[in-house]
C-alpha positions as CSV (number, residue, x, y, z in Angstrom):
1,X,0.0,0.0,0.0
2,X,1.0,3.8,-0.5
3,X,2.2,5.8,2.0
4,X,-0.4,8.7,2.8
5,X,2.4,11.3,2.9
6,X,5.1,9.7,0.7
7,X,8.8,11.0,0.8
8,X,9.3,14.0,-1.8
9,X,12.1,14.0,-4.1
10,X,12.9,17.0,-6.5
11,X,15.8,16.7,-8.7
12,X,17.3,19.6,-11.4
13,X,19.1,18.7,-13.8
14,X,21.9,20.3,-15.3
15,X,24.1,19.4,-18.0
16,X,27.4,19.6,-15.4
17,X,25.3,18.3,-12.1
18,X,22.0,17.2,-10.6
19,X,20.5,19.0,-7.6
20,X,18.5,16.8,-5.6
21,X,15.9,18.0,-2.8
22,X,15.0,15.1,-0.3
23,X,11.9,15.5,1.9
24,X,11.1,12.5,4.7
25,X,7.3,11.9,4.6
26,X,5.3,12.4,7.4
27,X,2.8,14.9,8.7
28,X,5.0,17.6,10.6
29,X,7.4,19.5,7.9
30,X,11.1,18.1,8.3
31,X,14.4,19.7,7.2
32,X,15.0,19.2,3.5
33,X,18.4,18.3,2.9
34,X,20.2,19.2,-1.1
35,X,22.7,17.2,-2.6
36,X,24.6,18.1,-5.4
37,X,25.7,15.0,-7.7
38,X,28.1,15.8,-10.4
39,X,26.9,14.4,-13.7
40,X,30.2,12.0,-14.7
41,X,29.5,10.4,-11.6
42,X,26.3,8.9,-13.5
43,X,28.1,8.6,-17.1
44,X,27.3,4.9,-16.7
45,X,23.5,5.4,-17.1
46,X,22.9,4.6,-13.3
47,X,20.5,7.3,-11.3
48,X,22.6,8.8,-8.3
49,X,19.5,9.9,-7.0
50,X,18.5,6.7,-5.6
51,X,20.7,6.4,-2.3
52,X,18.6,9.4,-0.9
53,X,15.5,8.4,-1.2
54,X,13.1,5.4,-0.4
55,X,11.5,3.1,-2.1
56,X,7.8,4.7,-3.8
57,X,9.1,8.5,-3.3
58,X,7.4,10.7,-5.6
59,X,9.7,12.0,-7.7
60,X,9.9,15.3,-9.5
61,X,12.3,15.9,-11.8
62,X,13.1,19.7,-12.9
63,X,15.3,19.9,-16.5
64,X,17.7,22.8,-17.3
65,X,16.9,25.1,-19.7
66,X,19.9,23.6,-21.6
67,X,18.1,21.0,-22.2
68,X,14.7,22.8,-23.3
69,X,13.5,25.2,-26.0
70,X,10.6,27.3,-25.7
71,X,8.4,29.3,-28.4
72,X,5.6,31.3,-27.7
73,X,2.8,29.8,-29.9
74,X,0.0,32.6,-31.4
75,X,-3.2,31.3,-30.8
76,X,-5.5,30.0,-33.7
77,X,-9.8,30.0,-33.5
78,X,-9.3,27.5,-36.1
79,X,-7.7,25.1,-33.5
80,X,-10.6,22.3,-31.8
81,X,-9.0,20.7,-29.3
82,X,-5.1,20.2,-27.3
83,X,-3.8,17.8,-30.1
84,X,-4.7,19.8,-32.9
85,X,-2.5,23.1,-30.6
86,X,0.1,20.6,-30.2
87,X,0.8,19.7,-34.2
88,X,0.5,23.4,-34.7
89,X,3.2,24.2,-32.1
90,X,5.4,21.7,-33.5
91,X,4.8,23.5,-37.1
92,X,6.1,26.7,-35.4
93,X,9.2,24.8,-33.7
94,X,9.6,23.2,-37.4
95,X,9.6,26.4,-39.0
96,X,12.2,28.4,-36.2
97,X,14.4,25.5,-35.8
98,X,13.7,23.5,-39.0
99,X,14.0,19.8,-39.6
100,X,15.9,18.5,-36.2
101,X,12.4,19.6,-34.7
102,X,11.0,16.5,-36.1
103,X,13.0,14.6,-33.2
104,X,11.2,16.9,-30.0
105,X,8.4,16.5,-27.5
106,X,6.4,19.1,-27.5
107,X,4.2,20.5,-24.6
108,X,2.2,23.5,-24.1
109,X,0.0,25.3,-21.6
110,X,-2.8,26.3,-22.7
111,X,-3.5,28.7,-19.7
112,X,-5.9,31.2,-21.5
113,X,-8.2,31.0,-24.8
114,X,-7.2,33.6,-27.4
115,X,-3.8,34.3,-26.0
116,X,-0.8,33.3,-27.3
117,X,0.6,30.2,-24.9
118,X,4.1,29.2,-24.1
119,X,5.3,25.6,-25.9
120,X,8.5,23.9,-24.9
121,X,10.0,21.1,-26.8
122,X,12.5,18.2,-25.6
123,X,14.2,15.7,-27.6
124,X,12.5,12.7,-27.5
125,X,15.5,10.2,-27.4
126,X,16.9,12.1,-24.1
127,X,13.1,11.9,-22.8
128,X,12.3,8.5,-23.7
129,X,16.0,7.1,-21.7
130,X,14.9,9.3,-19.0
131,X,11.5,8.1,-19.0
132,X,13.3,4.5,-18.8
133,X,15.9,5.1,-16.2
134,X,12.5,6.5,-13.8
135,X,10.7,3.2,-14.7
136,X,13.4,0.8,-13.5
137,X,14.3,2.7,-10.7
138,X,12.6,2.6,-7.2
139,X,10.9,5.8,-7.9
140,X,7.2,7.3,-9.0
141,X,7.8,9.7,-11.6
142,X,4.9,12.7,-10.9
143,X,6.3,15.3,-12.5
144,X,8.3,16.6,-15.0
145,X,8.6,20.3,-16.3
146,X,11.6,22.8,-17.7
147,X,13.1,25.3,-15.1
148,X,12.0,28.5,-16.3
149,X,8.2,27.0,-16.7
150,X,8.9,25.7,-12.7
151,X,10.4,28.8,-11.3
152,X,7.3,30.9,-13.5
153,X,4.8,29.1,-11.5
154,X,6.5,29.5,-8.2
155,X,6.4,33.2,-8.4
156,X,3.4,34.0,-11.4
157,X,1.1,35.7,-8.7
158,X,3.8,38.5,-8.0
159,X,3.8,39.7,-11.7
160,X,1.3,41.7,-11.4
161,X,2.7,44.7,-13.7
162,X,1.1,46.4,-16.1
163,X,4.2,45.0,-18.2
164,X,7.4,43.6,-16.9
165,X,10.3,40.6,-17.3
166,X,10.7,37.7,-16.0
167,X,13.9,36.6,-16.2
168,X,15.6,32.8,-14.8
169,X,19.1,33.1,-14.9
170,X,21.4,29.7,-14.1
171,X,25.4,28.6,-15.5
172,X,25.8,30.0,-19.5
173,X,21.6,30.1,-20.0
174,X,19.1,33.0,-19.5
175,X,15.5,32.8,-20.1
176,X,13.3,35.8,-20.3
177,X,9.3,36.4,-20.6
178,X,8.1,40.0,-21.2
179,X,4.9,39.5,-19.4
180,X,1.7,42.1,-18.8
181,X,-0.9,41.0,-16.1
182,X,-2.6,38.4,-18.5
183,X,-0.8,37.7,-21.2
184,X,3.0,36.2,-22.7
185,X,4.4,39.2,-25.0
186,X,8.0,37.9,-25.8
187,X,9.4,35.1,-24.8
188,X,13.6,34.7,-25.1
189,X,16.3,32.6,-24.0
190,X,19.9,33.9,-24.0
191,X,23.4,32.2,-23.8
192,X,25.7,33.7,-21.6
193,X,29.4,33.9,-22.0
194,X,29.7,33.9,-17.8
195,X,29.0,37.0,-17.3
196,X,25.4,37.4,-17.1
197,X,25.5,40.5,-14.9
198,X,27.1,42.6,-17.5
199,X,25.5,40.9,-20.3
200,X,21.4,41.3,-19.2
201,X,21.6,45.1,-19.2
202,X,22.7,45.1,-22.8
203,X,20.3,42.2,-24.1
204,X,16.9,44.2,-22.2
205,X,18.3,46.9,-24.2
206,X,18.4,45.3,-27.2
207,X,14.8,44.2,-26.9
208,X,13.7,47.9,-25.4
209,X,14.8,49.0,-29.3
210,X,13.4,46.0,-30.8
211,X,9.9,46.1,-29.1
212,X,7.4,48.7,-28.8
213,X,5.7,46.8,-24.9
214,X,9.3,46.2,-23.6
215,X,9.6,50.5,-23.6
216,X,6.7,50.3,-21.3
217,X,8.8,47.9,-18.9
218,X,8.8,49.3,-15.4
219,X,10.3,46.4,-13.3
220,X,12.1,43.2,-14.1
221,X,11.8,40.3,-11.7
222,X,14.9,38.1,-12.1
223,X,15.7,34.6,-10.1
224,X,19.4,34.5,-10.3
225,X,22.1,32.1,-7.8
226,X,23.9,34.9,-5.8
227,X,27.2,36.5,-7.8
228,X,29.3,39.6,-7.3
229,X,28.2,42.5,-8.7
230,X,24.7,42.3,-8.5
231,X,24.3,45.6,-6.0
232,X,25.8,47.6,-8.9
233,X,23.6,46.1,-11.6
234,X,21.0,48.9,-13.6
235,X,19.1,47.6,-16.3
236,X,16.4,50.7,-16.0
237,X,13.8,49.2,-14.9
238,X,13.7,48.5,-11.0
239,X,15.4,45.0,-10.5
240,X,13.1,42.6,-8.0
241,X,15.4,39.4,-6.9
242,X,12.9,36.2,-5.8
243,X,13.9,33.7,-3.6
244,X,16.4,35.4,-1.4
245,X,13.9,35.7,1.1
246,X,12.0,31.9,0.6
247,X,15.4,30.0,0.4
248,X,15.3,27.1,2.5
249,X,19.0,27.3,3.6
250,X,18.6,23.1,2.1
251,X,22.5,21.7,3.8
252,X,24.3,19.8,0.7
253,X,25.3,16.5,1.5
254,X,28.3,16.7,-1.0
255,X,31.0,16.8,1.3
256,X,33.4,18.2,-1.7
257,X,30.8,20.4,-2.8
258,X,32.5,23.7,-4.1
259,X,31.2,26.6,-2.7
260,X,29.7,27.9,-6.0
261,X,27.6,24.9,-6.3
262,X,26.1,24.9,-2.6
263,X,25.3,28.5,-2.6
264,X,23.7,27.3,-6.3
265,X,21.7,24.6,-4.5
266,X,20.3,26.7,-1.7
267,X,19.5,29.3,-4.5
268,X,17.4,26.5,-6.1
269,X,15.9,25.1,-3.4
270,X,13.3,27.4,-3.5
271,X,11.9,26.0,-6.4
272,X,12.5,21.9,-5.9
């Protein structure tokens, strides 16, 4: 039989590392503890995740926008039903990214009729070995969504702007929504060189020139692990940082963690 309460298991996934969240069931909250797993210590297919977790945890299991790519889909009246959405996100995808789209997932949220929704595609051989690896594990797979659609979620009562950014921010990727109170204007995702602080001024900048709504911009609400230089940052708009003050302070159980990457997990933590 299934535990009422079973234990709670949220891993990220990055292309370097995993970040894994471990909640003990029961009916009084417990300390969640993070551990950071570097990836080529699972090169040989196995799930590191396991150890920390018993058997029938529900698992949820965040990706990296690395691994994701998002379009924002305009919406048709000619459109019946989710399916018939689906095949005509996956003609937009085909059309910006051209044939390799053939080989993606697709999703989408259809969160309000005659807007524009958010799609986000996911090759299928990486999701069909991950689907695997979750089935022959000791795990219930429950969930299963991008970062940036995760951390949007965790915070999408707060935008409440006329207009305004949202903006993830995580190692060499940046993904951006310009946003008004009911509906997806832009929707971007940025490489960064490492330098994310200098570069996000000049990129909002970009899109200030390149978009009439953007000029209207009066804050931008950015989730970003803490890094030097952030006091000094000015983009314009006022800059709101979420989750300094909902981080769980999660301990990493890596005991070589670097510091980078357990400031990183505590950063996340307020999301897994």
């Amino acid at each position: 039989m299934s535990p009422l309460w079973p234990d709670r298991l949220s891993v990220l996934m990055c292309p370097d590392r995993l970040m894994a969240a471990y909640r003990p069931r029961g009916i009084r909250s417990r300390a969640m503890t993070v551990t950071v797993v570097p990836v080529p210590a699972a090169s040989d297919g196995a799930t590191s995740w396991e150890p920390a977790a018993r058997r029938g945890a529900a698992l949820r299991i965040i990706l990296s926008n690395h691994f994701v790519r998002y379009a924002l889909v305009p919406w048709s009246d000619h459109l019946s039903n989710e399916q018939e959405h689906r095949l005509y996100a996956r003609q937009h995808f085909a059309l910006t990214y051209g044939p390799v789209a053939k080989h993606w997932a697709v999703r989408l949220s259809l969160d309000t009729p005659g807007e524009g929704h958010v799609a986000s595609a996911l090759d299928q051989p990486f999701l069909d070995r991950l689907t695997e690896v979750t089935d022959s594990s000791r795990l219930k797979l429950v969930s299963l969504e991008p970062l940036f659609m995760a951390a949007f979620n965790r915070w999408r009562q707060r935008l409440c702007e006329a207009v305004q950014w949202f903006v993830t921010v995580e190692g060499g990727m940046l993904c951006g929504a310009l946003l008004s109170r009911d509906r997806w204007i832009a929707l971007r995702r940025w490489r960064s060189q490492g330098d994310w602080v200098s570069e996000l001024p000049l990129w909002l900048s970009r899109e200030h020139l390149i978009s009439e709504a953007s000029a209207s911009v009066r804050t931008v609400f950015l989730f970003a692990p803490p890094q030097a230089g952030t006091d000094a940052m000015s983009v314009g708009p006022a800059l709101r940082f979420l989750g300094e003050d909902e981080r769980h302070g999660g301990r990493s159980g890596e005991a070589g963690a670097r510091t980078q990457a357990a400031e990183e997990a505590g950063h996340f933590s307020c999301i897994l």
